[in-house]
N, C-alpha and C positions, 0 to 999 in steps of 0.2 A: 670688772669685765674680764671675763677671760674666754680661752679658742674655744670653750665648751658651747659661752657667751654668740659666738660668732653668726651664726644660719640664723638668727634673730635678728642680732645689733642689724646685719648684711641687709636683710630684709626692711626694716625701719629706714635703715641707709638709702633705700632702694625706691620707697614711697617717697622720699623726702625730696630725691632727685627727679621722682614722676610730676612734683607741685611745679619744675621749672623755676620756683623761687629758693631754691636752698645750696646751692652751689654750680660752679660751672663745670664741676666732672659730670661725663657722661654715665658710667658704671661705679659702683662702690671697688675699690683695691682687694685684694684677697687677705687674708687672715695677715700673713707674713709680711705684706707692704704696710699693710696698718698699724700692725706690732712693731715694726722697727720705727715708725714715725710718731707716735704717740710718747708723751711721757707716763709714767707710769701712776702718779698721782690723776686724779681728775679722772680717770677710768672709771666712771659709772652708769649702774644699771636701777632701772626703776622695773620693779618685780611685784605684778600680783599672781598669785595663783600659779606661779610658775611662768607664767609669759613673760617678759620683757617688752615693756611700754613705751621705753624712752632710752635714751643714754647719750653720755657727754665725752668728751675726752680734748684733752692740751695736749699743744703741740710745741716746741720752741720756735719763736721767732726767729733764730738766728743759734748758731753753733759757737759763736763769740761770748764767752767769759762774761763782757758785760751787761750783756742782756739774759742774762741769768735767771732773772726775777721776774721776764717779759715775755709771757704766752701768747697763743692763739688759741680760741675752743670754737668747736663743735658742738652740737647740742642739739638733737633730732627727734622728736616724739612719731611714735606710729599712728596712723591715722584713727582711728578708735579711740585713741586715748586722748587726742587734741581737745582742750576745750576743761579738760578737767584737774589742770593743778600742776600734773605730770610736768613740766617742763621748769614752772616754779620752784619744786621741788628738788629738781637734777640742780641747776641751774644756783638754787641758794646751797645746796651738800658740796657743789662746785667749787663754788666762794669759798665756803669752811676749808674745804680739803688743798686748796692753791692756796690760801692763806697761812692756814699750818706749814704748809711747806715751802715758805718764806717767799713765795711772789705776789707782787707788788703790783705785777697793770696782768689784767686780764684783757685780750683784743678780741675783736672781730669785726668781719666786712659783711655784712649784708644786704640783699637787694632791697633796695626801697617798697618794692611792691608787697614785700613780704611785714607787713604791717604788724599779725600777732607776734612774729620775735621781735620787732623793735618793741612795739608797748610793754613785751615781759622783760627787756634788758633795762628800757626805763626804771619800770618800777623795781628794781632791782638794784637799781645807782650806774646803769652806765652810760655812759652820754656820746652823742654824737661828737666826733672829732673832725671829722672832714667827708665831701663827695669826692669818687673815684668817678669822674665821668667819661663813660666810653675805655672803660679801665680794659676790658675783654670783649672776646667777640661768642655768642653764645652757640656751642656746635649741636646743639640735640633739642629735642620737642619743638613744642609750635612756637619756641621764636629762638629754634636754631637762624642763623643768620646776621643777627642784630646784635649790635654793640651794647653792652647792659652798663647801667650806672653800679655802683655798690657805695653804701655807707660805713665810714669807719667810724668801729665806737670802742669805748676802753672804759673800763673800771679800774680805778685806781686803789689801791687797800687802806685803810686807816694804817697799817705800820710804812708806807710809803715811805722809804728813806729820802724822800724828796721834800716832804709834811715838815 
């Protein structure tokens, strides 16, 4: 992914946040807040014909030395393309690429309601770790208002220094 990448990823970003199941920000960040928070591995785009269908991106968990190894991702399919592999895809190129570059737990919190990212993380090895319940309060679409649960799930890597 890169700023060329941008007016797409933004846009995909942008459906994801219209579902109300894909995060609690209201708008996507601009090019420059994005770039500075992302790590530089895990930056990817799923490409046909020149569109951009999907893309993923890790973030650190924490600026602490020790969790080094310990991500958070992202991972957002454009509407047209849902349904056909695209996220499978991002998603396992994900693994390969945080795994090469020596981390060890992949995170994320998801809304419970959002059913196809949990089933693709299942089949993929990550598992549920805990409810966040009433974790935030949700400020935008039709259930600005209400306090949303999230799911925390982690994959863990076969090099685990913890195995």
């Amino acid at each position: 992914m890169t700023a060329g990448d941008w007016p797409q990823v933004e846009a995909i970003y942008r459906e994801g946040i219209d579902t109300g199941h894909a995060t609690f920000e209201a708008a996507p960040p601009d090019w420059a807040d994005f770039d500075a928070g992302k790590l530089p591995v895990g930056r990817l785009v799923a490409v046909d014909d020149g569109a951009i269908l999907g893309w993923t991106a890790l973030t650190p968990i924490s600026a602490r030395p020790v969790y080094r190894g310990v991500v958070e991702h992202s991972v957002y399919v454009g509407e047209l393309a849902r349904g056909h592999s695209v996220g499978r895809l991002l998603v396992s190129a994900l693994i390969e690429a945080a795994e090469d570059a020596g981390i060890w737990t992949i995170q994320s919190s998801i809304f419970p309601e959002n059913l196809a990212s949990l089933a693709l993380h299942t089949r993929l090895g990550f598992r549920e770790i805990g409810r966040r319940e009433r974790i935030a309060l949700m400020t935008y679409g039709p259930l600005a208002g209400r306090w949303r649960d999230t799911l925390l799930i982690e994959r863990r890597s076969a090099s685990d220094p913890l195995s």
